[in-house]
C-alpha positions as CSV (number, residue, x, y, z in Angstrom):
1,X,0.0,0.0,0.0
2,X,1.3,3.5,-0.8
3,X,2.1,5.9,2.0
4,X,-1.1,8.0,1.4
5,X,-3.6,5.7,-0.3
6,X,-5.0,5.6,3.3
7,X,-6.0,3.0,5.9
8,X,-9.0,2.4,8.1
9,X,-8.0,2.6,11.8
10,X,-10.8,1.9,14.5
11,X,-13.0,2.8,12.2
12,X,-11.3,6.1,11.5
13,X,-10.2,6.9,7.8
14,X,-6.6,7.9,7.7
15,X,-4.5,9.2,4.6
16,X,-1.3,10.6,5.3
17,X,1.0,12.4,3.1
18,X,3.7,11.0,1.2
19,X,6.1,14.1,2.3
20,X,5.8,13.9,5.9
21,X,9.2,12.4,7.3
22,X,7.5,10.2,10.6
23,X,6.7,7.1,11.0
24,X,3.1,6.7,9.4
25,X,1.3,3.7,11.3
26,X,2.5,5.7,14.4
27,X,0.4,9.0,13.1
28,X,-2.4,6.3,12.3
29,X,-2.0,5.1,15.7
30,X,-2.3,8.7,17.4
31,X,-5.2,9.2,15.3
32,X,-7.2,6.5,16.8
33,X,-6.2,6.9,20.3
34,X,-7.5,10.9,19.5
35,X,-10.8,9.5,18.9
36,X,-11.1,7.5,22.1
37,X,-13.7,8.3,24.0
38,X,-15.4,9.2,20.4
39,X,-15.7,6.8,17.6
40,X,-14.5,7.2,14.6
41,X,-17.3,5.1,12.5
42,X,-18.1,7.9,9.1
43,X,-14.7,10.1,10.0
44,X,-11.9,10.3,7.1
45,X,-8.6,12.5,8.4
46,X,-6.4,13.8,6.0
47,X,-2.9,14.3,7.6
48,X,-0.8,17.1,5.2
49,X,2.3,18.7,5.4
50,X,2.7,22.2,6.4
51,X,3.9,24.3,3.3
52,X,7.0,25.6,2.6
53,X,8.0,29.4,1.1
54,X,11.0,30.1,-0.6
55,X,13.0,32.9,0.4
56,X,16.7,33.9,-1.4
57,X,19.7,34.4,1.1
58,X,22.4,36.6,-0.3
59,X,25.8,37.5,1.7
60,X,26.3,41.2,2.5
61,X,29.7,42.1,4.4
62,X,29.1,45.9,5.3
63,X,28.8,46.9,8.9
64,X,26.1,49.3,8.4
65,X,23.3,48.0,6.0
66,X,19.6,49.4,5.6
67,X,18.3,45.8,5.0
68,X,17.4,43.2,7.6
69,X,20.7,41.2,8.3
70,X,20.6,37.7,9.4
71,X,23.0,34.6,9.7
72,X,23.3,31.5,7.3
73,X,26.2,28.9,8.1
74,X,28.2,31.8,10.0
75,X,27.6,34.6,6.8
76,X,25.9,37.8,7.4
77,X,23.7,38.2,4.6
78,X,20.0,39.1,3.5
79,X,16.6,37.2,3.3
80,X,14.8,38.2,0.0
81,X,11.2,36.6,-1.3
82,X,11.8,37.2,-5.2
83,X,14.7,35.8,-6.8
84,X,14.8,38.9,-9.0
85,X,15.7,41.1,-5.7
86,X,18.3,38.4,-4.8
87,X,20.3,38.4,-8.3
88,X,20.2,42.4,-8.4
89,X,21.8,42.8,-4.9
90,X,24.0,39.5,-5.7
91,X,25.3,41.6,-9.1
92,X,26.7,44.5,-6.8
93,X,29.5,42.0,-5.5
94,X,27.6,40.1,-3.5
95,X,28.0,36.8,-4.3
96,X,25.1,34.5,-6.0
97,X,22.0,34.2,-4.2
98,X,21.1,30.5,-2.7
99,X,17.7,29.4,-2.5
100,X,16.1,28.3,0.4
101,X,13.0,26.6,2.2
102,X,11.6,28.0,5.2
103,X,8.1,26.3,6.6
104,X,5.5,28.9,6.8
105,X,5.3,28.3,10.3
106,X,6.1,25.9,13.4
107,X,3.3,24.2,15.2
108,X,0.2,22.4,14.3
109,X,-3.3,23.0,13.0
110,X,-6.7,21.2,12.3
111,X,-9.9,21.8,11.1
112,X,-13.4,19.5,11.5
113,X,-16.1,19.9,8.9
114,X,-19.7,19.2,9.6
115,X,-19.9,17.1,6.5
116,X,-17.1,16.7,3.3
117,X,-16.3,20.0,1.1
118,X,-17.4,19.1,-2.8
119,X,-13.2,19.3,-3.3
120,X,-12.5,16.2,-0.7
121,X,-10.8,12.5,-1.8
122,X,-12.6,11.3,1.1
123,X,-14.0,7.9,0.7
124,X,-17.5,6.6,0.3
125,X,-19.6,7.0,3.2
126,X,-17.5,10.0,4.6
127,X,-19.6,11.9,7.0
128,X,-17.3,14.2,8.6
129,X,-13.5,15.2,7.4
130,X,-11.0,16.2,9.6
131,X,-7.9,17.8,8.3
132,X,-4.4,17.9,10.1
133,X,-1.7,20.5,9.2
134,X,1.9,18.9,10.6
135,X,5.3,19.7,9.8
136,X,6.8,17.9,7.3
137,X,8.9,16.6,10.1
138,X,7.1,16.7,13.5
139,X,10.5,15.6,15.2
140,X,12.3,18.3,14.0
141,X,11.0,20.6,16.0
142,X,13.4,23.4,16.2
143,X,13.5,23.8,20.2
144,X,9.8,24.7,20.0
145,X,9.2,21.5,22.9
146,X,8.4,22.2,25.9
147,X,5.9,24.2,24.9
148,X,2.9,25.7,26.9
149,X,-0.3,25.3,24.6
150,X,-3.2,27.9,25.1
151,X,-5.8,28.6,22.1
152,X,-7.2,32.0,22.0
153,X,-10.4,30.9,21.4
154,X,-10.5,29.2,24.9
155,X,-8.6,31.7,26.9
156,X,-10.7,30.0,30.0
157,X,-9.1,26.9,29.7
158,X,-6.3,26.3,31.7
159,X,-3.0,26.2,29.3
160,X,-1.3,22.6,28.8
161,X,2.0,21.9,28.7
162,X,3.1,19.7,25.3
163,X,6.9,18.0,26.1
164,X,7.2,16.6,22.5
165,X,5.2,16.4,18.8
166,X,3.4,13.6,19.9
167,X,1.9,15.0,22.7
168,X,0.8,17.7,21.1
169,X,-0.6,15.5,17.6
170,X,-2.7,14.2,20.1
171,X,-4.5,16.7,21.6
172,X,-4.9,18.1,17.8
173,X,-6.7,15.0,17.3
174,X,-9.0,15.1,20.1
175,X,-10.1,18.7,19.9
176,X,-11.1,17.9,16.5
177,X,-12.4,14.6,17.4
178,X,-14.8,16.7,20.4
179,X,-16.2,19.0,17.3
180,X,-17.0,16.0,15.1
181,X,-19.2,14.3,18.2
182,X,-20.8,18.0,18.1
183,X,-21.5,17.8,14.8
184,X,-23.0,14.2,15.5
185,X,-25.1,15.4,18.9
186,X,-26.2,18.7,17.4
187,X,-24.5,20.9,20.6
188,X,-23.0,24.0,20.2
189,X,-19.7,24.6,18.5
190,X,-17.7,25.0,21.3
191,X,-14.4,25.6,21.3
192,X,-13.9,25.8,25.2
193,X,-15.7,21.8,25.4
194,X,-13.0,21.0,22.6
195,X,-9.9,21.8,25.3
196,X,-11.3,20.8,27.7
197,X,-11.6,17.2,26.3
198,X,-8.2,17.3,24.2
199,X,-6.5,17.8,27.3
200,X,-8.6,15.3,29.0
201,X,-7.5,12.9,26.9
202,X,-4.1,13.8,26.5
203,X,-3.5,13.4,30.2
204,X,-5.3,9.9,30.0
205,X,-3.1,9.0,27.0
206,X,-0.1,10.2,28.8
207,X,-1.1,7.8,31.5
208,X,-1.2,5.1,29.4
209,X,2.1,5.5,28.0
210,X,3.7,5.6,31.6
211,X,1.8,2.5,32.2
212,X,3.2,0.5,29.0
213,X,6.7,2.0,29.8
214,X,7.0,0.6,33.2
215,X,5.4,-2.8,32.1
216,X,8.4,-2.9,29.9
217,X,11.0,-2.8,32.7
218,X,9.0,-5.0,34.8
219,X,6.8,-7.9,32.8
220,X,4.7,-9.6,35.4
221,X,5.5,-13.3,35.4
């Protein structure tokens, strides 16, 4: 099977793109445990890679410079969007302009939809569609871990602390997982409820993980 012709996982529906660089039954697995407490049964979640911008870095050696200065690979130089920039300030002695790939941004994001937009691959029999924006690697994480979660839309929620990009996958999946049982029961789209539940089960995940850690150092028997 191909990395993102998808697979059914307790009963969820999970395709994960080809370009993220972690292990995909593990994602698959994270997936399900998110919906714990849930179901799954009529869900399809599409797990994509964060984009990517490409920016032009060309080398500038003067002490005083009117354009933002940064460092590449121990090089004082200049971040440009357009190429076009990069080349004209490269032609003034410069050197030639290297292209880079920055993600858009760190961190991750999902959205639930109360059905499946006319656009979706989703299979047959999709009720609800979840979508999961990760990095394209999730371990690479840039120092961003720990890192003390609180979504603006929930400011009452107390913040929770994410060590690592599992932790935090997880609770992606179970906020969306708590909008989709909205959708189901017909309550209010609440975004407070959603936190409230992702850390919920987070902690009891967290739990469970301690619990299959120390079995491993000491099998009964």
């Amino acid at each position: 099977m191909s990395a993102d012709a998808g697979a059914t996982v307790d009963p969820v529906h999970v395709r994960v793109s080809r370009t993220i660089r972690a292990d995909h039954d593990e994602l698959r697995a994270l997936v399900a445990a998110g919906f714990d407490g849930v179901g799954g049964d009529g869900v399809a979640v599409h797990v994509k890679a964060r984009g990517r911008r490409v920016v032009w870095f060309v080398g500038c050696d003067r002490r005083r410079c009117r354009r933002p200065v940064v460092a590449l690979s121990g090089r004082r130089g200049h971040l440009l969007r357009r190429r076009l920039d990069a080349e004209r300030i490269g032609g003034r002695g410069h050197g030639e302009p290297v292209r880079l790939a920055q993600p858009l941004q760190r961190g991750m994001s999902g959205r639930a939809y109360d059905g499946v937009p006319s656009i979706s691959s989703a299979p047959a029999g999709t009720r609800h569609l979840v979508t999961l924006i990760v990095p394209p690697d999730p371990a690479d994480d840039g120092g961003r871990y720990p890192h003390l979660h609180s979504y603006h839309r929930a400011r009452s929620v107390e913040p929770v602390l994410l060590r690592e990009w599992r932790a935090e996958f997880l609770h992606l999946v179970a906020h969306e997982a708590a909008h989709v049982d909205q959708f189901r029961r017909g309550l209010p789209r609440s975004e407070v409820a959603c936190e409230r539940w992702a850390a919920e089960r987070l902690g009891t995940w967290l739990c469970e993980q301690r619990s299959h850690s120390q079995l491993a150092l000491f099998p009964s028997g």
